[in-house]
N, C-alpha and C positions, 0 to 999 in steps of 0.2 A: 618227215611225216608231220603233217598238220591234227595237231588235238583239238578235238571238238569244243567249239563254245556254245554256249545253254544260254540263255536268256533269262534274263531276270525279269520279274513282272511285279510292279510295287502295286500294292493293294492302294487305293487311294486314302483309306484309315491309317492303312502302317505308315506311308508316305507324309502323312497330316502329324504323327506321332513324332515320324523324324524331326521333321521342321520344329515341333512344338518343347520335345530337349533338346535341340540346337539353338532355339532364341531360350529356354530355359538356363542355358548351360553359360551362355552369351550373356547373360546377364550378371551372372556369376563370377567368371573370365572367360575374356573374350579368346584368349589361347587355348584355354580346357577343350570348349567348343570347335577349334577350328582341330584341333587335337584329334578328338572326336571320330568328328567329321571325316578329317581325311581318313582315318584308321580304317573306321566303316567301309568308307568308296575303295581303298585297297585292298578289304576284304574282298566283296562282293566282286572284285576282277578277278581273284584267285577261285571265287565260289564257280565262277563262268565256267573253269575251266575243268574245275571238279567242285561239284555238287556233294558229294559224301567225302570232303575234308574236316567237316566236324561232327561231334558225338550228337548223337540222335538226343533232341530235346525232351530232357525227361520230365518238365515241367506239363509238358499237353497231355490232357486228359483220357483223349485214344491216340494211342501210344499207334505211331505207322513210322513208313520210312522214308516220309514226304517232310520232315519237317526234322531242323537242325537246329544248333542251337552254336553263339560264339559268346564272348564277352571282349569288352574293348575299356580299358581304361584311360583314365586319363592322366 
């Protein structure tokens, strides 16, 4: 049986935001960053395949169930 993959669509803001703590982070160590980085892009493979793997972002103001929430250290 094949599991469904989702698509991810980056906002062109969120997208700008990536880039701007990765050359942030890059500047800092350049390992934290690439750290990062991959953590993120391994996430968002996992998210493809299920969308509701993480707890609903309690941070957003109208609270729906379009919007997750992960953390990634480095």
């Amino acid at each position: 049986m094949v599991k469904p993959s989702f698509k991810i669509i980056w906002d062109r803001k969120a997208l700008e935001h990536f880039k701007d703590v990765l050359t942030y982070l890059e500047k800092q160590s350049p390992q934290a960053a690439k750290i990062v980085k991959n953590a993120i892009i391994a996430k968002l493979k996992i998210i493809k395949i299920n969308p509701f793997i993480n707890e609903l972002d309690k941070l957003k103001y109208l609270s729906n169930n379009n919007f997750r929430a992960f953390v990634i250290y480095s």
